[in-house]
mmCIF file as Biopython writes it, N, C-alpha, C and O atoms, coordinates in Angstrom:
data_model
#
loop_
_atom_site.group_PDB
_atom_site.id
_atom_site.type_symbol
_atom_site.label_atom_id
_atom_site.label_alt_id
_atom_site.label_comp_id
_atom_site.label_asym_id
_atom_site.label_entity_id
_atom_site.label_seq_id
_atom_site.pdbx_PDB_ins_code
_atom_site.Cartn_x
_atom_site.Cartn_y
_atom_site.Cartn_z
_atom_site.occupancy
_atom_site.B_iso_or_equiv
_atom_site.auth_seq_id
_atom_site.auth_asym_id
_atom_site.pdbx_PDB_model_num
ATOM 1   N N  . UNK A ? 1  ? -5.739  17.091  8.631  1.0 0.0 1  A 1 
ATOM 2   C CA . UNK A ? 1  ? -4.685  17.542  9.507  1.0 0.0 1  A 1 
ATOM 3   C C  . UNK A ? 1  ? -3.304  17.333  8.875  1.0 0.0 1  A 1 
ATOM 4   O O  . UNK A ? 1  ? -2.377  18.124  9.051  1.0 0.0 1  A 1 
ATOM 5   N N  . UNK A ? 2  ? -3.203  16.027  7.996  1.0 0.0 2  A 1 
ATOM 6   C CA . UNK A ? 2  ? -1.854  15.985  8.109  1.0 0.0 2  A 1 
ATOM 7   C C  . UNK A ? 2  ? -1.566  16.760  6.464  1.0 0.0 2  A 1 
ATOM 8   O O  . UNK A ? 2  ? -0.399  16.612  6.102  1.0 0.0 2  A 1 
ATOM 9   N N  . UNK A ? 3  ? -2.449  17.532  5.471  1.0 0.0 3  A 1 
ATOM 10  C CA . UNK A ? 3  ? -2.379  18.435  4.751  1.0 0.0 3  A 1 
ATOM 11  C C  . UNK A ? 3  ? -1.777  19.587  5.303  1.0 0.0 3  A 1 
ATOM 12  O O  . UNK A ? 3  ? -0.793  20.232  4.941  1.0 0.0 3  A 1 
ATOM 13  N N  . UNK A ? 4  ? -2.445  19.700  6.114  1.0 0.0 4  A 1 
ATOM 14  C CA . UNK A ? 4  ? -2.527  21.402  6.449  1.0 0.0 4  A 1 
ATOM 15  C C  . UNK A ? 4  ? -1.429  21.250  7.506  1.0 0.0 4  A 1 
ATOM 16  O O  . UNK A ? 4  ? -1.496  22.082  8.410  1.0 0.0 4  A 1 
ATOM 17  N N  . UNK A ? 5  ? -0.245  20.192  7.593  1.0 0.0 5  A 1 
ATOM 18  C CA . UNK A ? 5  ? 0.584   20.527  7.982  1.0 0.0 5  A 1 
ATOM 19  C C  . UNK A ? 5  ? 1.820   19.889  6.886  1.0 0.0 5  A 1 
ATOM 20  O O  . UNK A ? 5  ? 2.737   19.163  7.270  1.0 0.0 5  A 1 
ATOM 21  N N  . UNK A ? 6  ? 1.624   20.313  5.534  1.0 0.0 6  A 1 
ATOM 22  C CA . UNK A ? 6  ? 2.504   19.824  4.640  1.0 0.0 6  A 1 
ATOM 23  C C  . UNK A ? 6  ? 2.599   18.308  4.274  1.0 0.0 6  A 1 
ATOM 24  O O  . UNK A ? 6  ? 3.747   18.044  3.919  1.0 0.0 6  A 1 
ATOM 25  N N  . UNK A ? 7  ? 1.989   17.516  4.253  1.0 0.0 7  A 1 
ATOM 26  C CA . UNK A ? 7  ? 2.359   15.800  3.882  1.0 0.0 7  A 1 
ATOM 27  C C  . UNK A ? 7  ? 1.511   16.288  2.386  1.0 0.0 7  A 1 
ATOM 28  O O  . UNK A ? 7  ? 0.683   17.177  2.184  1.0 0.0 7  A 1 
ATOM 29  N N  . UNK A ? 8  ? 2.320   14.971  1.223  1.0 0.0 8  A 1 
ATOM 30  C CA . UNK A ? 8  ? 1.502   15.214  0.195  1.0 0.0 8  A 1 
ATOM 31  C C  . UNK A ? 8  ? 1.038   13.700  0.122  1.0 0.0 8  A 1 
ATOM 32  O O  . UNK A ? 8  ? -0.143  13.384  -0.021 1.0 0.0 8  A 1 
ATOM 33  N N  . UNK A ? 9  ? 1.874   12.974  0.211  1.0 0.0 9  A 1 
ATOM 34  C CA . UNK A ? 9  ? 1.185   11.182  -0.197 1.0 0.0 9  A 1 
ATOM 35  C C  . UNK A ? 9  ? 1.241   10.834  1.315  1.0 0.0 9  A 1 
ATOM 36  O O  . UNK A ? 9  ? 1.851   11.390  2.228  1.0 0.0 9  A 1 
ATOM 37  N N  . UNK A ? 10 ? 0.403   9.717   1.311  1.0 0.0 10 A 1 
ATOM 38  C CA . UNK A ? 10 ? 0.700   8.855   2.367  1.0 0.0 10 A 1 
ATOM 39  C C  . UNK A ? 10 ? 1.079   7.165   1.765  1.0 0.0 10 A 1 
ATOM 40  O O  . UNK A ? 10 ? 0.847   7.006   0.567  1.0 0.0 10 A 1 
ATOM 41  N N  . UNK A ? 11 ? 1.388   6.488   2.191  1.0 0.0 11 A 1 
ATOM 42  C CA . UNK A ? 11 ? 2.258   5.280   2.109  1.0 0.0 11 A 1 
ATOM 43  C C  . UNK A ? 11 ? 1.790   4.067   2.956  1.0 0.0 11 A 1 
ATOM 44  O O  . UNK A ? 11 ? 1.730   4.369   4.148  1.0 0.0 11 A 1 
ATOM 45  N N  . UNK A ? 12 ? 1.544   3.164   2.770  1.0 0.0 12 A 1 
ATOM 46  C CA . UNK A ? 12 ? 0.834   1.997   3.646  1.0 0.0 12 A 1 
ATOM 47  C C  . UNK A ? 12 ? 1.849   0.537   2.472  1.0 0.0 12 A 1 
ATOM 48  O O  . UNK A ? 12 ? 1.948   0.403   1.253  1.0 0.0 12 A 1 
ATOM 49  N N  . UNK A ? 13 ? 2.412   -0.288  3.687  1.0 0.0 13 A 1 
ATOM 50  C CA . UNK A ? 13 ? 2.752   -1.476  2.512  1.0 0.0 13 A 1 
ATOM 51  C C  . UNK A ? 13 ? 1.995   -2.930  2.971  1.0 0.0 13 A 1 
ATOM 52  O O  . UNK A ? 13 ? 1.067   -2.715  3.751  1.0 0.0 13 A 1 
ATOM 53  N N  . UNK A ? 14 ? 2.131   -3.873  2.757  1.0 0.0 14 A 1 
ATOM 54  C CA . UNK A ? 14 ? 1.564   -5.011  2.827  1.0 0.0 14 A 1 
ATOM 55  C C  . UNK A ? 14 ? 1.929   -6.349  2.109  1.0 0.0 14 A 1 
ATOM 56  O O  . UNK A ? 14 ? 2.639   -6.070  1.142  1.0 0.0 14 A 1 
ATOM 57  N N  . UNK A ? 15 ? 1.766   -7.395  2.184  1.0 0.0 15 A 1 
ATOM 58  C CA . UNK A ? 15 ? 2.080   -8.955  1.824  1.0 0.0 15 A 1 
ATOM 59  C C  . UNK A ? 15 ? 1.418   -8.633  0.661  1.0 0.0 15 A 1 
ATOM 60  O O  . UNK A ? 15 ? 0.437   -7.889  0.639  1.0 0.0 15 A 1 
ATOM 61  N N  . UNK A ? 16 ? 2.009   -9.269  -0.514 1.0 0.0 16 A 1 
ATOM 62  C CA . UNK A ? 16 ? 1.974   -10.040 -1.516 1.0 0.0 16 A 1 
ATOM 63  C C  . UNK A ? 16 ? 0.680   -11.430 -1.750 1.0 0.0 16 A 1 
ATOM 64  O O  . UNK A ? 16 ? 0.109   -11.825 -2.767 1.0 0.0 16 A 1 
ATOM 65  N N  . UNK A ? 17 ? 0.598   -11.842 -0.401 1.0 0.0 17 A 1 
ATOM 66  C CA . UNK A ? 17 ? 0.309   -13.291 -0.266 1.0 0.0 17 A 1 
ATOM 67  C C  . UNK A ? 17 ? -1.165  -13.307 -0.412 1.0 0.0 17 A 1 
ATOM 68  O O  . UNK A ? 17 ? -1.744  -12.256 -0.140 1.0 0.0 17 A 1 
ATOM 69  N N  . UNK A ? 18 ? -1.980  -14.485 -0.858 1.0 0.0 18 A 1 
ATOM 70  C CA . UNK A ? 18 ? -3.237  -14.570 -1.067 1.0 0.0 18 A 1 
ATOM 71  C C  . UNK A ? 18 ? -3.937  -14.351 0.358  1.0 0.0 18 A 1 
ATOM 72  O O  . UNK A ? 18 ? -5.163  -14.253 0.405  1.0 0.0 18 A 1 
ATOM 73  N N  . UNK A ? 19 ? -3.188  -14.278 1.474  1.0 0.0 19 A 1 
ATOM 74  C CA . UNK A ? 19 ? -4.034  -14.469 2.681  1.0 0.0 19 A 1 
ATOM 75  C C  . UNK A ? 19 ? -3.978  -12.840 2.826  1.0 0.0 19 A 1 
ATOM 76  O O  . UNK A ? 19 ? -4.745  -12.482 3.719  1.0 0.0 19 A 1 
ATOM 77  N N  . UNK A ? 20 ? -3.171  -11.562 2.096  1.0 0.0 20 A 1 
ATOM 78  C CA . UNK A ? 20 ? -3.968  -10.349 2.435  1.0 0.0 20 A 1 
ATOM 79  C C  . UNK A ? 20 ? -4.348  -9.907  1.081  1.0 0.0 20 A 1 
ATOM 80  O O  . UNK A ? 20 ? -3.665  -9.094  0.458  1.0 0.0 20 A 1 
ATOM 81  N N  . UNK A ? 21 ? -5.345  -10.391 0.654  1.0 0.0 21 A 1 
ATOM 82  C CA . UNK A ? 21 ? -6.030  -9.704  -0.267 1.0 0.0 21 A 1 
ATOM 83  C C  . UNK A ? 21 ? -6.987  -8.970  0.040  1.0 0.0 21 A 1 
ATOM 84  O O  . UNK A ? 21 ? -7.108  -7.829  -0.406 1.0 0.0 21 A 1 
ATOM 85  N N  . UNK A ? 22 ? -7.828  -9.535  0.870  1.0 0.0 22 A 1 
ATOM 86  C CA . UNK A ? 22 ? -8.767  -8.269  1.407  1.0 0.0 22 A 1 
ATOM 87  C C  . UNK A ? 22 ? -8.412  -7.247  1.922  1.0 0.0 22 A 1 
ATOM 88  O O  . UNK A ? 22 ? -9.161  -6.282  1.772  1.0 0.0 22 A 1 
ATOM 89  N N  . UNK A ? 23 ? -7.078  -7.056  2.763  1.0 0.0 23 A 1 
ATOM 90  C CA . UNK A ? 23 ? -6.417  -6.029  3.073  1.0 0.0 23 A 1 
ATOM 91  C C  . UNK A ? 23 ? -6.086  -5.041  1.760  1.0 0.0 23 A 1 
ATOM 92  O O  . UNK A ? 23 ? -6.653  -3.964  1.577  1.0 0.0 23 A 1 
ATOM 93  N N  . UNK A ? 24 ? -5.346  -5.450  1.127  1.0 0.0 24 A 1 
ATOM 94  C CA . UNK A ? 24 ? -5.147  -5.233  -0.647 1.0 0.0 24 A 1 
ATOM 95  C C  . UNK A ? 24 ? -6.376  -4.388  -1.112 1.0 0.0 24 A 1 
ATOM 96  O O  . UNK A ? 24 ? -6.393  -3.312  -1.710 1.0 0.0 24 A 1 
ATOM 97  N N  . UNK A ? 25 ? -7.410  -5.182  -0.666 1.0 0.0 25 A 1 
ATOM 98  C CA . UNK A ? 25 ? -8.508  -5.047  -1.409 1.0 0.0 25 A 1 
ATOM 99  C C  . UNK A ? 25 ? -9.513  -3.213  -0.741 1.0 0.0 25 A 1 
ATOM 100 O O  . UNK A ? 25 ? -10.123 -2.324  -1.337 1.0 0.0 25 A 1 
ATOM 101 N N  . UNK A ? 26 ? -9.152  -3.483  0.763  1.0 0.0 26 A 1 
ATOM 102 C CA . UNK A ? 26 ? -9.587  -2.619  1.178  1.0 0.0 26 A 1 
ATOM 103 C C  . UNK A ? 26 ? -8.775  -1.198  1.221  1.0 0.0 26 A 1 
ATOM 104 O O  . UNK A ? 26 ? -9.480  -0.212  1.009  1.0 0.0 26 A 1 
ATOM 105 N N  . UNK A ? 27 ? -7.543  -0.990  1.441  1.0 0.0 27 A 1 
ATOM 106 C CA . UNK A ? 27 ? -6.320  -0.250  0.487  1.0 0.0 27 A 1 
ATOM 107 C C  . UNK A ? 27 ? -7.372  0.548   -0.727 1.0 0.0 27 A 1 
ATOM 108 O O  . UNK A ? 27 ? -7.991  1.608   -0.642 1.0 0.0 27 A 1 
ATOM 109 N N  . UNK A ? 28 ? -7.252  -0.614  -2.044 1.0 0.0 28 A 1 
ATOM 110 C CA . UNK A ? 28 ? -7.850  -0.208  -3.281 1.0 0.0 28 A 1 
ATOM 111 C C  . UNK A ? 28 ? -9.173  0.776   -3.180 1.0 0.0 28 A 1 
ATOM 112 O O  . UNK A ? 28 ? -9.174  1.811   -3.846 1.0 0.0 28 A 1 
ATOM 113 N N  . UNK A ? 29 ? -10.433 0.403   -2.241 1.0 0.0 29 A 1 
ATOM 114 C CA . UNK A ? 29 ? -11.437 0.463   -1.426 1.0 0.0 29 A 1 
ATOM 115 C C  . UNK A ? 29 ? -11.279 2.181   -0.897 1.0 0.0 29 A 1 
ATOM 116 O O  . UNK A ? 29 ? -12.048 2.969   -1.447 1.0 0.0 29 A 1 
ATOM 117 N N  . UNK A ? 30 ? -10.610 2.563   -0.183 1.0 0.0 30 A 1 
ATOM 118 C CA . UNK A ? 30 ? -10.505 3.959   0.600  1.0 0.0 30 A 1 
ATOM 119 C C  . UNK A ? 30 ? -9.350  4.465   -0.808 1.0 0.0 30 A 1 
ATOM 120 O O  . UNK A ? 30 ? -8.300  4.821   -0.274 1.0 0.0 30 A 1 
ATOM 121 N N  . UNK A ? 31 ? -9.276  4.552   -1.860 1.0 0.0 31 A 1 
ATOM 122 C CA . UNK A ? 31 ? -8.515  5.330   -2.433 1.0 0.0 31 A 1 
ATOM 123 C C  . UNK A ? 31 ? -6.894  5.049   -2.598 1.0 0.0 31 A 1 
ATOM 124 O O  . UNK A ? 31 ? -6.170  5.966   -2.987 1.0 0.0 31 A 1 
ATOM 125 N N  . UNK A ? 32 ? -6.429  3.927   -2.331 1.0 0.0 32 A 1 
ATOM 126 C CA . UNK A ? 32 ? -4.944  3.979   -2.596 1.0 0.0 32 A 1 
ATOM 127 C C  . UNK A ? 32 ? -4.643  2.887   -3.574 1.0 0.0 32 A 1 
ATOM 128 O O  . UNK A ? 32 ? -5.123  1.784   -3.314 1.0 0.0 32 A 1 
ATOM 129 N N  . UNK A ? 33 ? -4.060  2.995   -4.454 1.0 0.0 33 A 1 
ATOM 130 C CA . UNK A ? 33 ? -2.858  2.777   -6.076 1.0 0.0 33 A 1 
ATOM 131 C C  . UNK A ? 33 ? -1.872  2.169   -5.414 1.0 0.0 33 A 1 
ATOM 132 O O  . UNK A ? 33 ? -1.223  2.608   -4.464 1.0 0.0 33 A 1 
ATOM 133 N N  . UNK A ? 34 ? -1.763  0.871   -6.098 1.0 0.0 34 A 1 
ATOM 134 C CA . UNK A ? 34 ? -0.636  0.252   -5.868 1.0 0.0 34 A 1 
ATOM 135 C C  . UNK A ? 34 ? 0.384   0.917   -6.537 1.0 0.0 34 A 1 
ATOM 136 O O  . UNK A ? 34 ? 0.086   1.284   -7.674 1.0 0.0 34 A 1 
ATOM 137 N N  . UNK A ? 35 ? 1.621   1.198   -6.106 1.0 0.0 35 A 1 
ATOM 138 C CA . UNK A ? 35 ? 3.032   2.230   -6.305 1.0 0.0 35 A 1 
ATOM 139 C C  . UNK A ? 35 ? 3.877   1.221   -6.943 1.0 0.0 35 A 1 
ATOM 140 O O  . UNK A ? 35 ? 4.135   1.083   -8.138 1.0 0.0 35 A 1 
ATOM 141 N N  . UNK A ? 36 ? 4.302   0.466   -5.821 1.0 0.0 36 A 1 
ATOM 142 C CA . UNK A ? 36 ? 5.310   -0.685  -5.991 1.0 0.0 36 A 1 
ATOM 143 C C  . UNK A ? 36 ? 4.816   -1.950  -5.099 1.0 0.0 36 A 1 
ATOM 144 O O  . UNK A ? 36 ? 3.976   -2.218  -4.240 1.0 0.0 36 A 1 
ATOM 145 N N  . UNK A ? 37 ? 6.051   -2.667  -5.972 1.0 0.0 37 A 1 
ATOM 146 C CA . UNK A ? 37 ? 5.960   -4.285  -5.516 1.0 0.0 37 A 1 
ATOM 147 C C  . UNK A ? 37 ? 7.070   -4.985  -5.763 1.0 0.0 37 A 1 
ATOM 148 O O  . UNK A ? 37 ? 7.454   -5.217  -6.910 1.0 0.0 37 A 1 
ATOM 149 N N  . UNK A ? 38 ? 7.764   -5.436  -4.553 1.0 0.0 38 A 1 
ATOM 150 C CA . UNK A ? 38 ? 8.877   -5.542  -4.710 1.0 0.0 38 A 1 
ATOM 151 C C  . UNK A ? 38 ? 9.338   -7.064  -3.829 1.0 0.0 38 A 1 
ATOM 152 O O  . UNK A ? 38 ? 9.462   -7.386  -2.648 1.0 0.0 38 A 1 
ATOM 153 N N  . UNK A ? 39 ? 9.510   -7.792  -5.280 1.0 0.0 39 A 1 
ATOM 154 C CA . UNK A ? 39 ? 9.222   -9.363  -5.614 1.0 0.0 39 A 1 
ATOM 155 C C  . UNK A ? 39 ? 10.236  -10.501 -4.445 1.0 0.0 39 A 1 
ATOM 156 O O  . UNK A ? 39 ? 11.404  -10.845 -4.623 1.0 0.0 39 A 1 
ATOM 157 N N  . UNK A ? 40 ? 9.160   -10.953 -3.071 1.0 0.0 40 A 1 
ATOM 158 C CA . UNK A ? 40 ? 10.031  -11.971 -2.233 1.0 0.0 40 A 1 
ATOM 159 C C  . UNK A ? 40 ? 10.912  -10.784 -1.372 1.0 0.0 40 A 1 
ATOM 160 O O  . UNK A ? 40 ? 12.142  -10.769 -1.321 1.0 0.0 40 A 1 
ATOM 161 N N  . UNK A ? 41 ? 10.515  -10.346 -1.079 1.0 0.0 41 A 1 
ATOM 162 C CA . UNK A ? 41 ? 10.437  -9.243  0.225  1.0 0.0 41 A 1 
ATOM 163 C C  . UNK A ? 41 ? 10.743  -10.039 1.110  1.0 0.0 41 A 1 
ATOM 164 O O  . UNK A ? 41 ? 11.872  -10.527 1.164  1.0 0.0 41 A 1 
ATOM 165 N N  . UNK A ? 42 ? 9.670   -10.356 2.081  1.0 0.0 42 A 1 
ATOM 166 C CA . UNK A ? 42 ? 9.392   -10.915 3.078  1.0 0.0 42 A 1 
ATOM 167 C C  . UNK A ? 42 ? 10.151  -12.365 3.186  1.0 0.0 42 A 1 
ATOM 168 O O  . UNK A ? 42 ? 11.041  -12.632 3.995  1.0 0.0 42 A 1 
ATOM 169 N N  . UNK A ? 43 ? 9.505   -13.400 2.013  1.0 0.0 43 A 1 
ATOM 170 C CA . UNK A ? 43 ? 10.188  -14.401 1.699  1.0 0.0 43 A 1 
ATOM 171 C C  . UNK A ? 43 ? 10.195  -15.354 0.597  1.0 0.0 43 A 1 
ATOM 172 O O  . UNK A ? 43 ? 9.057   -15.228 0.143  1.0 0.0 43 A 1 
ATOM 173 N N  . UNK A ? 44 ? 10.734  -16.145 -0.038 1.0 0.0 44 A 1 
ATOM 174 C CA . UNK A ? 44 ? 10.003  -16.585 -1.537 1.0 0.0 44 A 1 
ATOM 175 C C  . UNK A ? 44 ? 8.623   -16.633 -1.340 1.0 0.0 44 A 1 
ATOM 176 O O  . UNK A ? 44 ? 8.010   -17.002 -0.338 1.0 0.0 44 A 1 
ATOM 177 N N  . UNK A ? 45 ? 8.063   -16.083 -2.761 1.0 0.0 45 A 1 
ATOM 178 C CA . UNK A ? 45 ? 6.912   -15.917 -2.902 1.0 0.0 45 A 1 
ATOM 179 C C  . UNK A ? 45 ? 5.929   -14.639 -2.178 1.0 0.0 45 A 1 
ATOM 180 O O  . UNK A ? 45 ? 4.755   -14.504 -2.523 1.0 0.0 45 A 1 
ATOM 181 N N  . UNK A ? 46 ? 6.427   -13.943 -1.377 1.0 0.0 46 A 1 
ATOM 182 C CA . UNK A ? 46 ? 5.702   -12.751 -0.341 1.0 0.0 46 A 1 
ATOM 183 C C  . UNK A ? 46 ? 6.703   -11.944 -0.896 1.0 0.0 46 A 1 
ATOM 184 O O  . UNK A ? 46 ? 7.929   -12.031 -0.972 1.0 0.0 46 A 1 
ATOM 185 N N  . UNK A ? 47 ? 5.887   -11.163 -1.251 1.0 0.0 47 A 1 
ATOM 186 C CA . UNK A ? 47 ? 5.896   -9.713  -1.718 1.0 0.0 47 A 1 
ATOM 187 C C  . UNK A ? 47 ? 5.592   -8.655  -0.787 1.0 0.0 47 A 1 
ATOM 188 O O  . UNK A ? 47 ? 4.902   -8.736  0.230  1.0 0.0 47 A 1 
ATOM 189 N N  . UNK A ? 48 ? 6.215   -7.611  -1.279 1.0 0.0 48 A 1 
ATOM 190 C CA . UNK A ? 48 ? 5.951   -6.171  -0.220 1.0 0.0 48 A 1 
ATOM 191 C C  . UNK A ? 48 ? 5.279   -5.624  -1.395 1.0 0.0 48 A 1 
ATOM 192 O O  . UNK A ? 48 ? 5.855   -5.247  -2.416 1.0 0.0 48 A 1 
ATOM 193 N N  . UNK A ? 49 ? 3.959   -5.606  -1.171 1.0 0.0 49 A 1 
ATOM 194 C CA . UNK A ? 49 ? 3.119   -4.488  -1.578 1.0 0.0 49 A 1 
ATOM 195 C C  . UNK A ? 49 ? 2.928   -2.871  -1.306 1.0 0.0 49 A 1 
ATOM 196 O O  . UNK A ? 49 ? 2.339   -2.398  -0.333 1.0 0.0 49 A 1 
ATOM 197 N N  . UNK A ? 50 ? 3.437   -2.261  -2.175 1.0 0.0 50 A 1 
ATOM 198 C CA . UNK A ? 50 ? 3.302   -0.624  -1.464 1.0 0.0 50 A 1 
ATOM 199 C C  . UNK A ? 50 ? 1.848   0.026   -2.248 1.0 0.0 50 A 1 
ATOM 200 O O  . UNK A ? 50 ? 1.696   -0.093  -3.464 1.0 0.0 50 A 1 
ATOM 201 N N  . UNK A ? 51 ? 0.985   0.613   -1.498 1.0 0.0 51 A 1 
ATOM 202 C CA . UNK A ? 51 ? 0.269   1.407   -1.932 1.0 0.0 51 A 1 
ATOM 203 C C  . UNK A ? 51 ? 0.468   3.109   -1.533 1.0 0.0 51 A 1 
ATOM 204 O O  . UNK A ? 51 ? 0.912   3.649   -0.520 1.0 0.0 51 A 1 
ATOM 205 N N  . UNK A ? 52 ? 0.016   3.574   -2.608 1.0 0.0 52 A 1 
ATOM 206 C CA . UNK A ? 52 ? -0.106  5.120   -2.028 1.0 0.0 52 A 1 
ATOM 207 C C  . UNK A ? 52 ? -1.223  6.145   -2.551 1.0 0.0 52 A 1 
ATOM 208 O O  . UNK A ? 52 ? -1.874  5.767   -3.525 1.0 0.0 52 A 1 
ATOM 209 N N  . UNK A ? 53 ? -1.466  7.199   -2.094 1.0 0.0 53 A 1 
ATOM 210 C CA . UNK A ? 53 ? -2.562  7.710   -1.757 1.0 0.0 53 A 1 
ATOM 211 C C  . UNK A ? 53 ? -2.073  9.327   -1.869 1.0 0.0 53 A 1 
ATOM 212 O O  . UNK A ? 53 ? -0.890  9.520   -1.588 1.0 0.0 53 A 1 
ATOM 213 N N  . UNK A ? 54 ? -2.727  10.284  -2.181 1.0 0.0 54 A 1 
ATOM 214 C CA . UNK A ? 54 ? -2.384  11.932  -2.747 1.0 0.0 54 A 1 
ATOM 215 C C  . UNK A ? 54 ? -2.812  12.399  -1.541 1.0 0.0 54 A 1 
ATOM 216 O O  . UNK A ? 54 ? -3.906  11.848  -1.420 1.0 0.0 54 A 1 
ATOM 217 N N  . UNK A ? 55 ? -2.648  13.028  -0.633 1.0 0.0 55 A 1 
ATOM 218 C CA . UNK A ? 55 ? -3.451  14.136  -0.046 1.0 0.0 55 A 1 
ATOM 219 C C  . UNK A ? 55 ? -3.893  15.105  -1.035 1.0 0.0 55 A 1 
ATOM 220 O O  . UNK A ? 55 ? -3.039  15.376  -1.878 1.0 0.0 55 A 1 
ATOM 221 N N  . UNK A ? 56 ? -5.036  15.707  -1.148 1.0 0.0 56 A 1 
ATOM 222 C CA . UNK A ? 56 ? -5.503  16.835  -1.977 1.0 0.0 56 A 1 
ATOM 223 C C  . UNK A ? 56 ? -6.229  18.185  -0.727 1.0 0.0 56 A 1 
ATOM 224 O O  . UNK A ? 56 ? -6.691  19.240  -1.159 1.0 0.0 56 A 1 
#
């Protein structure tokens, strides 16, 4: 749906932190590439994880 109404990536972000890795992990899991990461985001040490994903 959201092809066939023009979107090309989609975008999901997330913690840095060892407590979402499985989140991270499941991200990696359905198809999405970490993009960026952008260091103490949140707060020292937590990171904003961006993943992203192609619509095809």
């Amino acid at each position: 749906m959201l092809f066939e109404r023009g979107a090309r990536v989609l975008l999901v972000a997330t913690s840095g932190l060892d407590g979402f890795a499985a989140t991270r992990g499941f991200y990696r899991h359905i198809g999405y590439a970490e993009e960026a990461r952008i260091r103490d985001f949140y707060s020292d040490g937590d990171d904003k994880v961006v993943f992203r994903k192609a619509l095809r």
